[in-house]
C-alpha positions in Angstrom: -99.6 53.1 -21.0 -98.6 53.2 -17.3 -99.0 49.8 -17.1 -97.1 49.0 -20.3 -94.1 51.2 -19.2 -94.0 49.6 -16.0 -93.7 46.1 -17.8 -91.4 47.2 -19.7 -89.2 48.6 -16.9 -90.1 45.8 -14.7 -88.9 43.3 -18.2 -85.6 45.8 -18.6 -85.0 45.0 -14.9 -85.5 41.0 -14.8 -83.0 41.4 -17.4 -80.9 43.8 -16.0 -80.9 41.2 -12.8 -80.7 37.9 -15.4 -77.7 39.8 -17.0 -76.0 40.6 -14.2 -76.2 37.5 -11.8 -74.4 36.0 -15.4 -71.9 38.2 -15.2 -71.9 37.5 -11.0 -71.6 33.9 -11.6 -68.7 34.3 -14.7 -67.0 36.9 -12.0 -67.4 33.8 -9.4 -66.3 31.4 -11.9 -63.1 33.5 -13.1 -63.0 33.7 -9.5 -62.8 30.5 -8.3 -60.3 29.6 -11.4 -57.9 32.0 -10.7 -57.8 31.2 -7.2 -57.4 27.3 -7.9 -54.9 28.2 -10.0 -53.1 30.1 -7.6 -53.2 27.5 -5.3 -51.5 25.3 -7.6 -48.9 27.6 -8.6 -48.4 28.0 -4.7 -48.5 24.2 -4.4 -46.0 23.8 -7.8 -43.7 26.4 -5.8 -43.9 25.1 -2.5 -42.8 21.9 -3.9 -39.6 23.3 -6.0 -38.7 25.2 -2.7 -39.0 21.8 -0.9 -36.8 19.9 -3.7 -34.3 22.7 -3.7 -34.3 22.8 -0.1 -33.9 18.5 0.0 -31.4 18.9 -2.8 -29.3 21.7 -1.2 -29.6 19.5 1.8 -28.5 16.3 -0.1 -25.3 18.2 -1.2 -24.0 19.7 1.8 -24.2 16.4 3.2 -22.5 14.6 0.5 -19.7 17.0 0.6 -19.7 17.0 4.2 -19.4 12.8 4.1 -16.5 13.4 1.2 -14.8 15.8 3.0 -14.8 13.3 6.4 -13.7 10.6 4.1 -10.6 12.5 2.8 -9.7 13.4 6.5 -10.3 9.7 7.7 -8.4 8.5 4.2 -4.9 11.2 4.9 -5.3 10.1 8.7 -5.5 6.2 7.7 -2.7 7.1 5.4 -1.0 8.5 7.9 -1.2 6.0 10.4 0.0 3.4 7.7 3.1 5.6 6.9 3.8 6.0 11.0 4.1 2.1 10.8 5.7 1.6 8.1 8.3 4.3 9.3 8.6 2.1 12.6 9.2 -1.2 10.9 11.8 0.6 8.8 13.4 2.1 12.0 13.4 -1.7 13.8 15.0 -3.4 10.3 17.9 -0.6 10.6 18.1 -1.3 14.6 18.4 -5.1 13.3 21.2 -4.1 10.7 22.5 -1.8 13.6 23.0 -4.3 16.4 23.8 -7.5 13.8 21.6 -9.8 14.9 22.4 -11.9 12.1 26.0 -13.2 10.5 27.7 -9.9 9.8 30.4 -11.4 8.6 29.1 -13.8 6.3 26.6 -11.1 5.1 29.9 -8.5 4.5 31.8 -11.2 2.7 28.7 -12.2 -0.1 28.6 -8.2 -0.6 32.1 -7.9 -0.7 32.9 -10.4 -3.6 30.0 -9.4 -5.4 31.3 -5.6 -5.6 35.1 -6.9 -6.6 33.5 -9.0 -9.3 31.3 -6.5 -10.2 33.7 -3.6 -10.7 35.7 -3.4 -13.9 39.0 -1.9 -12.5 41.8 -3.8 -10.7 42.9 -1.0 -8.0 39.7 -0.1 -5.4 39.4 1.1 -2.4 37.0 0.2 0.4 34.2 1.7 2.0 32.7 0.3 5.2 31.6 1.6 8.6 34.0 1.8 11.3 32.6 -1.2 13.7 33.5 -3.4 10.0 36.9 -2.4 8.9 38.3 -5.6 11.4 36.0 -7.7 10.4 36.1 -6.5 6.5 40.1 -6.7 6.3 39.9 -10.4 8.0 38.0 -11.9 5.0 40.3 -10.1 2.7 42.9 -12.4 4.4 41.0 -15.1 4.2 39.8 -14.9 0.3 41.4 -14.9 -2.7 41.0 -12.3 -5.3 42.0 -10.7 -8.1 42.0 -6.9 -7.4 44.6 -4.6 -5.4 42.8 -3.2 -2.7 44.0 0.4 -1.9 42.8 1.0 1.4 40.1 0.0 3.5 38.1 3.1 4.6 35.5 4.4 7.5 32.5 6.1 6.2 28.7 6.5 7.4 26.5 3.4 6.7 24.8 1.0 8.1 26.7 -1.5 7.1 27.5 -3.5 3.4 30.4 -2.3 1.3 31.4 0.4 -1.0 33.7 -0.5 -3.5 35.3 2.4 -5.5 38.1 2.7 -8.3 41.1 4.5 -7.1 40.1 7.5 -9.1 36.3 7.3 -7.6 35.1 7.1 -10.9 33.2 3.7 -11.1 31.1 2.9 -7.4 29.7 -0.6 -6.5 27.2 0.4 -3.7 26.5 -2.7 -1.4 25.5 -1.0 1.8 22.8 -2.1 3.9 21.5 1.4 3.1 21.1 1.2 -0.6 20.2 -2.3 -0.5 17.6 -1.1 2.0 16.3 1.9 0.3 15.9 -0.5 -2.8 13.8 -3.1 -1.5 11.7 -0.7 0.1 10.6 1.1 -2.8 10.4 -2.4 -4.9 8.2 -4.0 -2.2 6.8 -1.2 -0.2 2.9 -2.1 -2.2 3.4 -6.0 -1.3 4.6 -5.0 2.3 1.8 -2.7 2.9 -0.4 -5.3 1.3 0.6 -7.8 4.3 0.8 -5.8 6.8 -2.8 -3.4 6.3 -4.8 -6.2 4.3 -5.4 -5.6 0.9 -7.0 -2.6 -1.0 
């Protein structure tokens, strides 16, 4: 009976062994799954990190590049505008020192204003260096309209003609006539002068 008991112990204890190197080898197993999947999760994190890290990146640069594109743009811009500013400031030196046929150009704006105005008294409005020059073509033209006075007033040059109550204006100044082609043509000036865009 000794020798039965011990077979059967030395039987319970094969299986005991059997049983647990199973559970061993599951335990490895489980093991080894969980720490490949770990790995991947790791891996599968690492690499959002990285794209977050690239994609943060990517943005701050492209708002970095917008933001020196707007600077370069307003100082382009502004640059334009400083030239633009100049030309203007050499056309009104031009009108200034009438470098052209003043009184040819005063006499065309002249008789357009008394054809233009509606009323038979006006007065007239030029700058000071003009009034000779304005009351010798009134001598020289004729017209239909009593003329009032001829006045001094702050322009470049052109005429002002206003009815004797300063009701109805005809505005043929260098000025206005200035002001107005620059605002018509300022896109087709900048055009030739900065290319086109």
């Amino acid at each position: 009976m000794g020798v039965e008991i011990d077979k059967i112990r030395q039987t319970l204890i094969e299986r005991a062994r059997k049983e647990a190197n199973e559970i061993i080898e599951k335990a490895k197993e489980e093991a080894k799954r969980i720490i490949e999947e770990a790995l991947r999760q790791r891996e599968r994190r690492k690499q959002q990190i990285k794209q977050e890290i690239i994609g943060n990146a990517k943005r701050k640069a492209e708002e970095e590049i917008l933001a020196v594109k707007i600077e370069a743009r307003k100082e382009i811009t502004n640059v334009k505008n400083e030239v633009l500013k100049e030309l203007w400031s050499k056309v009104v030196s031009k009108l200034k020192e009438g470098e052209f046929n003043r009184k040819e150009s005063l006499k065309r704006l002249l008789l357009e204003a008394l054809n233009e105005i509606p009323v038979q008294r006006v007065i007239i409005y030029v700058r000071e260096e003009d009034k000779r020059i304005v009351r010798d073509i009134l001598s020289e033209i004729s017209i239909d309209k009593e003329i009032i006075d001829v006045r001094s007033c702050n322009i470049l040059g052109g005429v002002i003609v206003e009815s004797e109550d300063s009701l109805i204006r005809i505005d043929n100044s260098y000025d206005t006539r200035l002001s107005s082609i620059k605002y018509k043509y300022i896109y087709n000036i900048s055009r030739r002068i900065f290319g086109v865009k």
